[in-house]
C-alpha positions in Angstrom: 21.2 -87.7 145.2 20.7 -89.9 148.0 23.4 -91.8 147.1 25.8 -88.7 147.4 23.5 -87.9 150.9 24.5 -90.7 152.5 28.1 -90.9 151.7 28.4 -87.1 152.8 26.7 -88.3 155.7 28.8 -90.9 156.5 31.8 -88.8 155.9 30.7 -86.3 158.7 30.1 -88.8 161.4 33.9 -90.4 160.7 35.1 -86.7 161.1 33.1 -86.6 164.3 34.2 -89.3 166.0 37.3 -89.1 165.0 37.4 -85.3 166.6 39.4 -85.9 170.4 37.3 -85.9 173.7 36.9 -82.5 175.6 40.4 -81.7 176.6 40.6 -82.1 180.8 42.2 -80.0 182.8 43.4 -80.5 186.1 41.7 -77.4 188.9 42.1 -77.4 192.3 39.2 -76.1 194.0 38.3 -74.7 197.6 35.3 -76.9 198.5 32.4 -75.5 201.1 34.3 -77.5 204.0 37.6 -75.6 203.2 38.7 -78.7 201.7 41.5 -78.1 199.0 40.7 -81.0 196.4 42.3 -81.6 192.9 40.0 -82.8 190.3 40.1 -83.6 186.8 37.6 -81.2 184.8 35.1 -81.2 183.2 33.8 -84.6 185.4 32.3 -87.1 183.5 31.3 -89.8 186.2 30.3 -88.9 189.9 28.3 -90.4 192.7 25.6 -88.2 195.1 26.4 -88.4 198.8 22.9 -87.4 198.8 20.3 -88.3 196.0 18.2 -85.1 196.6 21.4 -83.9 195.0 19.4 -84.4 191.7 17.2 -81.2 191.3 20.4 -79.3 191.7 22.2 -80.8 189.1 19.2 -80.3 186.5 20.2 -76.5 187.3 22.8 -77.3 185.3 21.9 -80.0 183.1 18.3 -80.0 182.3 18.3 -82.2 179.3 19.3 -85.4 181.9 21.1 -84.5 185.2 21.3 -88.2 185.9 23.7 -88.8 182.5 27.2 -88.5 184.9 25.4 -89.9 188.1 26.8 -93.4 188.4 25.8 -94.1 192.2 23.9 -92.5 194.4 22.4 -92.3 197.8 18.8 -94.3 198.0 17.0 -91.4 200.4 15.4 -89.1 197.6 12.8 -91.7 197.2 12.4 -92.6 200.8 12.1 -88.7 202.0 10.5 -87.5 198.9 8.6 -90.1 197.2 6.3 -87.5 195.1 9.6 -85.8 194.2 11.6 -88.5 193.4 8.8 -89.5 191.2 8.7 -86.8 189.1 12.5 -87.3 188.0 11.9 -91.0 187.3 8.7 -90.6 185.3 11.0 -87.8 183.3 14.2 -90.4 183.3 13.3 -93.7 184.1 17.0 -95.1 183.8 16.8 -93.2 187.0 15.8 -96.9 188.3 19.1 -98.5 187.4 21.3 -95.8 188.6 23.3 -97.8 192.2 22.4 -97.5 195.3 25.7 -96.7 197.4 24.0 -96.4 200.6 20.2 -95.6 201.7 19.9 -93.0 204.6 23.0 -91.6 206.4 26.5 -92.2 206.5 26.3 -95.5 208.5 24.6 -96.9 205.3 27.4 -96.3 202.7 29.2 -98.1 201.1 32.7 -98.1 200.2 33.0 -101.3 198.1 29.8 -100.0 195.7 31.5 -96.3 195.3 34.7 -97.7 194.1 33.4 -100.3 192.0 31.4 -98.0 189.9 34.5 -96.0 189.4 33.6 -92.3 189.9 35.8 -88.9 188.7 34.3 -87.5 192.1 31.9 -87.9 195.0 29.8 -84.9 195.9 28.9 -84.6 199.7 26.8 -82.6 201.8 28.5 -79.9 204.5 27.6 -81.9 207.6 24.8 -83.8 206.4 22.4 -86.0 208.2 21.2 -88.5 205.3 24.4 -89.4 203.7 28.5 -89.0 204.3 29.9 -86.2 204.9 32.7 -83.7 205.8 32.7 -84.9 209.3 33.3 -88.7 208.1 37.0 -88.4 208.3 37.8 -92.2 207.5 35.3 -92.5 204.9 37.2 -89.5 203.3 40.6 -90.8 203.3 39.7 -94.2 202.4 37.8 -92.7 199.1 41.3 -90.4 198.8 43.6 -93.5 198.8 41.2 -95.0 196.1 42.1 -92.2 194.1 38.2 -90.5 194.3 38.3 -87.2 195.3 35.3 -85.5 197.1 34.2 -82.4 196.6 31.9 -80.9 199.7 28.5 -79.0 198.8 25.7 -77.2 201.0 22.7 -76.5 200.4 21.2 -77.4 204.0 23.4 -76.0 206.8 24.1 -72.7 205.8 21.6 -72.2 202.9 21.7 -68.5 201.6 25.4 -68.2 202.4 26.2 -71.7 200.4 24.0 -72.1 198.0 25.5 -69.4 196.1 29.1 -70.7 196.5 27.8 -74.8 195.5 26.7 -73.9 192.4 29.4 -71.4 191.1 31.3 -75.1 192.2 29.7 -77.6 190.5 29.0 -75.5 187.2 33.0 -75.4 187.4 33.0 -78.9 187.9 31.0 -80.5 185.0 31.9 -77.6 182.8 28.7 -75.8 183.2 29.5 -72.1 184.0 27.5 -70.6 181.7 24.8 -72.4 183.6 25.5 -71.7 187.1 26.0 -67.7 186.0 22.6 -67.4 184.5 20.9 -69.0 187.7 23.2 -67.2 190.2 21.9 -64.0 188.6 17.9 -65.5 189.1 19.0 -66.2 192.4 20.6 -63.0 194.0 17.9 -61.2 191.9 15.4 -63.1 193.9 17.3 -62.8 197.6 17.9 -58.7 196.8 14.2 -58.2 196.4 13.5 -59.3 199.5 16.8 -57.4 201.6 15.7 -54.2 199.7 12.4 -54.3 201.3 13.4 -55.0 204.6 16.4 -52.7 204.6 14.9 -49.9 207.3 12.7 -52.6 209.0 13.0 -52.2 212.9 10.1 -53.9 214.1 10.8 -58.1 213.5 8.0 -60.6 214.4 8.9 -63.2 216.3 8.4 -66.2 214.4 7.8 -70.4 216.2 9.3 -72.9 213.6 8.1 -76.4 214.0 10.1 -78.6 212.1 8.5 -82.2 211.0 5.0 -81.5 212.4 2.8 -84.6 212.7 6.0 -86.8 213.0 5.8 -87.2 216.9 3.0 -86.9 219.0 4.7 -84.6 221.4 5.2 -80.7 221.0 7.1 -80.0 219.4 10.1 -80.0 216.9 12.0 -76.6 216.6 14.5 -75.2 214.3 17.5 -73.3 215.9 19.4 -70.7 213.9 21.0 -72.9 211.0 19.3 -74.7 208.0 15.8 -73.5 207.8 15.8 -71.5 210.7 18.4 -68.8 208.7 15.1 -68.2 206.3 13.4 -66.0 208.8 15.6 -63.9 209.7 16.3 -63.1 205.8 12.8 -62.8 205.5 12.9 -59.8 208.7 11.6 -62.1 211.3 13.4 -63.5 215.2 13.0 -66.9 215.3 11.4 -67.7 218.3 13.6 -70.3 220.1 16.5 -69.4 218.2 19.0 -68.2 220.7 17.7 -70.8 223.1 18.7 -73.8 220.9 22.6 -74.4 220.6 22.2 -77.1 217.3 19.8 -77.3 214.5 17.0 -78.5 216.7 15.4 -78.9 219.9 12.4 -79.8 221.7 10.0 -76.8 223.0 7.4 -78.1 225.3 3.6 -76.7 224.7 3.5 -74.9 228.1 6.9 -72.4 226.9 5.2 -72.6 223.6 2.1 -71.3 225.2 4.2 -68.8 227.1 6.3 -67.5 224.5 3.0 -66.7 222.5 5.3 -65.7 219.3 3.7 -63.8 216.3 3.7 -66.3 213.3 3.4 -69.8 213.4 5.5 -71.7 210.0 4.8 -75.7 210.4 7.4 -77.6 207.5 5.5 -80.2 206.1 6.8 -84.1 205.9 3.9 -85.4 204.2 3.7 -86.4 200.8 0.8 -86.8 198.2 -0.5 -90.4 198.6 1.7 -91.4 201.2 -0.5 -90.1 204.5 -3.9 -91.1 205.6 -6.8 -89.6 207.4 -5.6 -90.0 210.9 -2.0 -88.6 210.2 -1.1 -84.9 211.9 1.2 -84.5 209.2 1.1 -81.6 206.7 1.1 -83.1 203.3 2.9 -80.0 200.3 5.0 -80.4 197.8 4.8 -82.0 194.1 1.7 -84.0 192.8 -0.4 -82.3 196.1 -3.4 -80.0 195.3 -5.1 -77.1 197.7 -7.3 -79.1 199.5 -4.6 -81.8 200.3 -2.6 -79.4 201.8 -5.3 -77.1 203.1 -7.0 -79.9 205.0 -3.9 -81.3 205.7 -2.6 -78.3 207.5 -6.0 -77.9 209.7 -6.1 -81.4 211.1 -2.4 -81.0 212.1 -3.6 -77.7 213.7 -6.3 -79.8 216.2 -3.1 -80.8 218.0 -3.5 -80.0 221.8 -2.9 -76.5 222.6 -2.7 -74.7 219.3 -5.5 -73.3 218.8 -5.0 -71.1 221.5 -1.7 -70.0 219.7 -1.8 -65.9 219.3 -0.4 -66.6 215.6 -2.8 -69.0 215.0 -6.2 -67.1 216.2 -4.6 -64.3 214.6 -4.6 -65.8 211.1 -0.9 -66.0 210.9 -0.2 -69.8 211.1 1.0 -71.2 208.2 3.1 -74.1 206.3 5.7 -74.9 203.9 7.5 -78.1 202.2 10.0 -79.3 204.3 12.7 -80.1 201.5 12.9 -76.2 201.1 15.9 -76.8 203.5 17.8 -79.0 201.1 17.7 -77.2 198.0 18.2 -73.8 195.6 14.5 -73.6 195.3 15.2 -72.0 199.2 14.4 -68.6 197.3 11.0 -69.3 196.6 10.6 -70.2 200.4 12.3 -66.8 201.6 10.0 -65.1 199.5 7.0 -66.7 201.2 8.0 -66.2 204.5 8.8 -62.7 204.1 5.2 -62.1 202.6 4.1 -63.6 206.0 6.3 -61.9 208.5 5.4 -58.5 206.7 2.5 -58.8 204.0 2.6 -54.6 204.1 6.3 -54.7 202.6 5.4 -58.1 200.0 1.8 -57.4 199.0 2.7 -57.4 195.4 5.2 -60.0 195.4 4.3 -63.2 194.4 6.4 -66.3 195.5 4.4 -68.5 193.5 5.3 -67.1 190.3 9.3 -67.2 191.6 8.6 -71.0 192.0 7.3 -71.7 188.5 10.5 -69.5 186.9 12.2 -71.9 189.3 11.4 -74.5 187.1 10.9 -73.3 183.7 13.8 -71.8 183.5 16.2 -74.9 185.7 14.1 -77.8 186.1 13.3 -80.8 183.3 10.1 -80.2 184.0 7.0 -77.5 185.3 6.2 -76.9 188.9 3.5 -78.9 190.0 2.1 -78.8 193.4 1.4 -76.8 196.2 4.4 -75.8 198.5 3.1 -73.9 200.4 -0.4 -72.7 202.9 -2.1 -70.5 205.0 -4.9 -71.4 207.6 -6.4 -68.4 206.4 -6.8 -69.5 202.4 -10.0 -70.0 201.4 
């Protein structure tokens, strides 16, 4: 009998491997840029403009999202060490992946993305740690090599983009079934919070410092793109939002002091293990427990001048992981700052437990961490 096993068994793995690859198809696609690219699909081989990239591919592919990376950018580990941890502890040929480039599109390199022959290069919509849609010359050199790039964005224009980047890279890599299931997590998510804010008239006005504890001076703030888009989904006016042009500007303490606004949402830069006593930076995100980020979070609030902030005396200062700009898990963010802006309207909703579906459901692995505090948690 095991004689007649292992013939049959042998007999089923000639027939497999003699079955043909997954037929290809050539699609051209609309990219987030407005970019009409051709690409052969689905891709096997593909490089990340941007290595914090990763997370979003394991929306898609769970079992290994790095199996079709075959270069990527060097700045998840650098900008998200605890992160970037997780994923190598859970893959460790991680390690051996290339490093095209390390932070920002003056660091990449041509020679390395053709030489480890990608189907397709995934980029970030006018993105500040790796190439871009703005690197014209970069993009026509990777044309003539015959590597087509396909533009993502998950930073810029979050909730607008996030939406359409994933519908395009389950087409991609074959994965639609995969993209539809979280698209439908996702708008679920984003609806709860619209239908709760639908007849809201009265909007707090809400100060987002960006990178607190980064620079001694006050302070870092976000304009109406990338994070700053959050609040108003979540029924807040950002603060300094019609009175910075970009992303980002610099609001001195004394209009801070003047503006006075109603909530206070500090992002935090630090990362678990990676910031000492004497650092004003906020430390959230994965491997970092409460009282990391709850002392944390009050040191940074010693800074001159804000504990005379109405929001903070108040009891509405509060902080969140600053990679929430960069990623899908933004839902999870929206849901805490709405609970913020209006606890009344969000008393029962629980942002938390949105995160940890988060990654059941679309990560390799459970959440772990805290992503997010209050001065007022005890």
């Amino acid at each position: 009998m095991k004689i007649i096993a292992a013939i049959c068994g042998a007999l089923i793995m000639s027939f497999v491997a003699a079955l043909p690859a997954a037929a290809k198809k050539t699609v051209t696609f609309t990219d987030i840029s407005g970019r009409s690219v051709e690409v052969q699909v689905p891709v096997d081989h593909l490089i990340l403009g941007e290595g914090r990239f990763l997370p979003t591919l394991a929306i898609l592919d769970r079992a290994d999202p790095t199996r079709r990376v075959v270069g990527m950018m060097a700045e998840f580990q650098r900008l998200d060490p605890a992160g970037y941890a997780h994923y190598l502890k859970r893959f460790p040929h991680l390690a051996d992946i290339p490093k095209i480039g390390f932070n920002g599109s003056e660091t990449f390199s041509i020679e390395k993305a053709i030489t480890v022959k990608p189907d397709v290069a995934i980029f970030g919509l006018n993105s500040g740690h790796g190439p871009s849609d703005r690197n014209r010359e970069l993009l026509a050199q990777l044309d003539a090599a015959g590597i087509p790039v396909v533009v993502v964005d998950f930073r810029y224009d979050p909730l607008v983009n996030t939406p359409k980047s994933i519908e395009l890279l389950g087409r991609l890599l074959g994965r639609e079934k995969e993209a539809a299931e979280f698209l439908d997590f996702y708008g679920t998510q984003l609806n709860l919070v619209s239908g709760r804010l639908k007849d809201v008239t009265e909007k707090p006005r809400v100060f987002l410092e960006i990178w607190v504890g980064m620079r001694d001076q006050c302070c870092e703030a976000m304009g109406n793109s990338m994070m700053g888009r959050f609040i108003e989904k979540a029924g807040g006016v950002n603060a300094f939002g019609d009175k910075i042009p970009g992303a980002r500007a610099t609001v001195n303490l004394e209009h801070l002091m003047i503006s006075q606004p109603d909530v206070y949402i500090g992002t935090a830069i630090g990362a678990a293990g990676r910031v000492d006593k004497e650092s004003k930076r906020i430390v959230l995100g994965p491997a970092t427990d409460r009282d990391m980020a709850q002392t944390s979070f009050r040191r940074a609030m010693t800074r001159t001048g804000f504990e005379d902030l109405k929001a903070v005396r108040a009891g509405r200062a509060h902080a969140i992981w600053h990679h929430f700009y960069n990623t899908p898990m933004n839902v999870a963010a929206v849901q805490a700052m709405a609970k913020w802006i209006h606890p009344d309207r969000f008393a029962d909703v629980d942002p938390r437990k949105t995160l940890e579906i988060y990654f059941d459901r679309f990560q390799p692995f459970p959440a772990d961490g805290v992503y997010w505090t209050s001065l007022e948690d005890k």
